[in-house]
N, C-alpha and C positions, 0 to 999 in steps of 0.2 A: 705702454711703457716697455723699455725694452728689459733682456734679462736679467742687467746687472740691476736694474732698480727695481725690480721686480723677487731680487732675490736680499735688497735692502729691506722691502718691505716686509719680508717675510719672517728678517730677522727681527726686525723693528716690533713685531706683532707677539715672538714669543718670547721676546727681555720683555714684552709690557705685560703679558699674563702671566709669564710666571714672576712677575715683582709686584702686581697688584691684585691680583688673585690668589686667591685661595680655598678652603670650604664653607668658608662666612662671608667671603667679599666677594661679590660678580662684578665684571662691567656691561656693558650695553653695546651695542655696535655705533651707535654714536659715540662715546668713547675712545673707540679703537679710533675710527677716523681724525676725533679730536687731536688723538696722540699721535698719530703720523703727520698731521699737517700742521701741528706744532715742530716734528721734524724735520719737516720739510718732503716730505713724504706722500704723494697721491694715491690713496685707495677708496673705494668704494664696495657699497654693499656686496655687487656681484665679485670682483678683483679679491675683495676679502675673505667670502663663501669659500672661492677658488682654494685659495690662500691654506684656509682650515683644512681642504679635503688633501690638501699637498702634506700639511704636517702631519694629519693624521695618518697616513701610509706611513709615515718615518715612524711612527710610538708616539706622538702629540695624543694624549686625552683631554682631547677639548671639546668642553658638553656644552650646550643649550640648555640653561634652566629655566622654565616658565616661561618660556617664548620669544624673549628676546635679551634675556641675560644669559654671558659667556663665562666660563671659568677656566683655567688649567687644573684639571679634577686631581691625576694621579699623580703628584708629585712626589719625587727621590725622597724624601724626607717629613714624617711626621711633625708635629710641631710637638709631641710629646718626647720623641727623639731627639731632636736639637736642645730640648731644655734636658735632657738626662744627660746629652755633650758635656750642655753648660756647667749641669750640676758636676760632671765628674772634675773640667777645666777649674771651679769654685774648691773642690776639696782635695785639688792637688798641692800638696805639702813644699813640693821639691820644684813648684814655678814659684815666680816673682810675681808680684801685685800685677805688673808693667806685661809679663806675658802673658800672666791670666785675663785682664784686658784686652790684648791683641787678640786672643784664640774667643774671648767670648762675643767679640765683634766680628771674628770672619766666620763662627757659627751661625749665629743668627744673619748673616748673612745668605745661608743658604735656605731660609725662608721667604716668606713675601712682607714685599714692605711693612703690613701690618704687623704681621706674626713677629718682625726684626725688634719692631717698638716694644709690644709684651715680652720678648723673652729678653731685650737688655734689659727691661723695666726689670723684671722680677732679677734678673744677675743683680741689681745695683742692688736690691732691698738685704744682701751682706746672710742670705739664708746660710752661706755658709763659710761661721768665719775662723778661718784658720791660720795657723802661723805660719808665713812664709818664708821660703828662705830670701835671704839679704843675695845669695850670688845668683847670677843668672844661666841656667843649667840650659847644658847644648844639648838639641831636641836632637840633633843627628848622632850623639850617642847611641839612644836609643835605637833607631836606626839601625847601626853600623852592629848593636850587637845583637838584635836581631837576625843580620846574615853570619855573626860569628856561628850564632846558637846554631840555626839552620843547615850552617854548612861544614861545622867543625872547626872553624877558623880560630888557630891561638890571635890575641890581640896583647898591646903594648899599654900599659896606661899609665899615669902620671895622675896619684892620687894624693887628695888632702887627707890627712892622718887623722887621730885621735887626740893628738898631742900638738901640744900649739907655741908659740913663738914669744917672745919676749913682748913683744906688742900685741899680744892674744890672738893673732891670727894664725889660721893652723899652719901646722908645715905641710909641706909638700913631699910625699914620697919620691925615690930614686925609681926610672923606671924600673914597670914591674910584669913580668909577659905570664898572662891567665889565661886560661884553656875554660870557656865560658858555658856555662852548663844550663841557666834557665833566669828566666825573669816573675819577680812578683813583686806585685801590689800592697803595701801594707799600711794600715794608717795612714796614707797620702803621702806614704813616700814607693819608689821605685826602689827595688832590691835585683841583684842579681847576685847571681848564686855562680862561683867559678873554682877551678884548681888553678894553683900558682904553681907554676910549672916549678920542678926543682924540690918539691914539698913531696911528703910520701904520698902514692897513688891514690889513697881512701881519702887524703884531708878535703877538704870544702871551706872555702873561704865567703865572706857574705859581704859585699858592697852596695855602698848607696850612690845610685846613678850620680844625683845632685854634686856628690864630691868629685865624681872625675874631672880632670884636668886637661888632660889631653887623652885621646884614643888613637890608637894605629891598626888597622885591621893587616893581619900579619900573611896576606893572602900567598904569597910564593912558600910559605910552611905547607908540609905536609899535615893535610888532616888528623887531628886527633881524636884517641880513641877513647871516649868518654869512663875513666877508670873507678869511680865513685857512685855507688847506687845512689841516685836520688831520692828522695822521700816523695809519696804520692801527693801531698800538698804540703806546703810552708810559706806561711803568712809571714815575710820578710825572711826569712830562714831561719833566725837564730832558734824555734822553737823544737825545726826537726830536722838537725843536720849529727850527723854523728848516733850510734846506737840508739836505740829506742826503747823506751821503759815503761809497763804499764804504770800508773799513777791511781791509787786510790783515794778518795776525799770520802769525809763524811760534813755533809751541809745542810745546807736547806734548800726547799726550791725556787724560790725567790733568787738564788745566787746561780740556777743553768744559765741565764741567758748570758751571762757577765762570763763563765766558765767557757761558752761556745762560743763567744766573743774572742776570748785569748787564743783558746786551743783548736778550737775548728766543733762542724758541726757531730763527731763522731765519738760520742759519748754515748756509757749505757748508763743506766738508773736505776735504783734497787730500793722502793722505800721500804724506811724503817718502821717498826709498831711506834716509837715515841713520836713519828710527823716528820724526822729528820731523814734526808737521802744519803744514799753510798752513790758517787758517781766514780766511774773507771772509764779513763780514757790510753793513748798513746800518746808521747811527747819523747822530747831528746834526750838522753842521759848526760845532764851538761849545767851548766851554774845559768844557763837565759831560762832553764824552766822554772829552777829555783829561785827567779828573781819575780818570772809572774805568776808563782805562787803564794809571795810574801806581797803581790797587788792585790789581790783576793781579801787582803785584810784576817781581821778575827771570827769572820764567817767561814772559815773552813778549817779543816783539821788533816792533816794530814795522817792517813792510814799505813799505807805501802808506796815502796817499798823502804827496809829498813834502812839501807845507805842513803836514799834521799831523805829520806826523814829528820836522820842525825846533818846532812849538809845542811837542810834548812830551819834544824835546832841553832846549828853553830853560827848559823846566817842573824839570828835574830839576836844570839847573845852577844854577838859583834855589834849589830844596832843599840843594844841596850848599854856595851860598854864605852859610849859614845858620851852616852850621858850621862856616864859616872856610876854606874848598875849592875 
């Protein structure tokens, strides 16, 4: 055969291992021949041997198991990896039904046929079922502000508001050019964290991917100079943007995991002789911590400090005068 068909076959041989093999599934060298001369493809034992010892110089890990079973051993990709994909593509907030479909099929895609079947199988069994959004969010956002963060880049964007329209659909802000500072993950939604240019150098503004509109990466600006300390984590931002205050609770233990949940893992612990804990952590000086502190319910108390304390008295006797109280 000469070398153009010789270099068909070669492709022909590692689409068919690496889409029918894997750590559980081998095939046979009767097999491989099966699947080329279903191709239309001529190889043979010796042509095929050949074949393996060519790949295997490029990175091909193709083993002989038990003497006459073949596999593609070392593949890109675990199959517990492609399903931790799926699982995060399943608890993203800020895709659509319709993208979370697309993305959990060209995942399991990069499996073996088998593997493709198990991991949509278990995507469809709904492990995780979350509210999506209704619009369909532009992945190249993400993207684009990725090289903003990276490279200093001010960006232009065209964002849906808080506030919504006579036909309850939000409005749409007037462009707004942000000097973009970091991105996080929070509850299944994407946050970015930016300065609106034109705002005083300390402020920090918190956007949800999902709402942008349009993005312009503002590339002939001069780089800007990141004027705002960040906080060393922030789970969507709103909890640690602006001054920071320590927070004393008095609880119980049964209520840390719900506490490290909101606030992050960096809590200290002080128990009490009655069974009940002192916990102290760092949060923002700002009405988002007084709001997930009244999530916490009637299992905590708040200690310190005294000015949060009285914001989230006055928090609750607002709740109470709601209802006539």
């Amino acid at each position: 055969m000469n070398n153009e068909g010789a270099k068909k076959r070669i492709l022909a041989i590692v689409e068919y291992l690496r889409d029918y093999t894997d750590d559980k599934h081998l095939v046979t060298m009767v097999d491989i021949i099966g699947r080329l001369k279903l191709m239309g493809i001529h190889g043979d034992r010796k042509t095929i041997s050949r074949d393996f010892d060519v790949l295997r110089d490029f990175g091909y890990d193709i083993r002989k198991i038990k003497h006459h079973f073949y596999t593609l051993y070392d593949r890109p990709w675990e199959i517990f990896e492609l399903q931790l994909l799926i699982d995060f593509a399943n608890s993203a907030r800020f895709l659509t039904d319709e993208q979370t479909k697309e993305l959990v099929v060209k995942i399991a895609g990069l499996g073996s046929k088998h593997q493709r079947e198990d991991l949509i199988r278990h995507a469809n069994i709904r492990a995780f079922a979350q509210s999506k959004t209704g619009i369909k969010t532009n992945l190249q956002f993400l993207w684009d502000l990725n090289e903003a963060i990276a490279n200093r880049i001010p960006v232009k964007i065209e964002y849906a508001t808080g506030s919504y329209n006579e036909d309850y659909s939000k409005t749409i802000s007037s462009p707004i050019l942000v000097e973009p500072y970091g991105l996080s993950v929070w509850n299944g939604q994407y946050y970015w964290l930016g300065h609106p240019c034109g705002k005083p150098e300390n402020e920090i503004h918190v956007y949800r991917v999902s709402r942008i509109r349009k993005l312009d990466l503002l590339i002939g600006r001069p780089q800007f100079k990141v004027s705002a300390a960040l906080p060393e984590e922030y789970p969507g931002g709103h909890l640690y943007l602006g001054d920071s205050v320590t927070i004393k609770l008095k609880t119980t233990m049964d209520m840390l995991d719900k506490i490290q949940d909101i606030f992050g893992e960096r809590i200290s612990v002080h128990r009490n002789v009655d069974g009940s804990v002192n916990v102290a952590f760092k949060a923002s000086d700002n009405g988002a911590t007084i709001n997930a502190l009244l999530s916490l319910g009637s299992q905590i108390s708040l200690i310190e400090p005294e000015h949060a304390k009285n914001r989230y008295l006055d928090e609750l006797a607002r709740i109470l005068k709601n209802y006539g109280k």
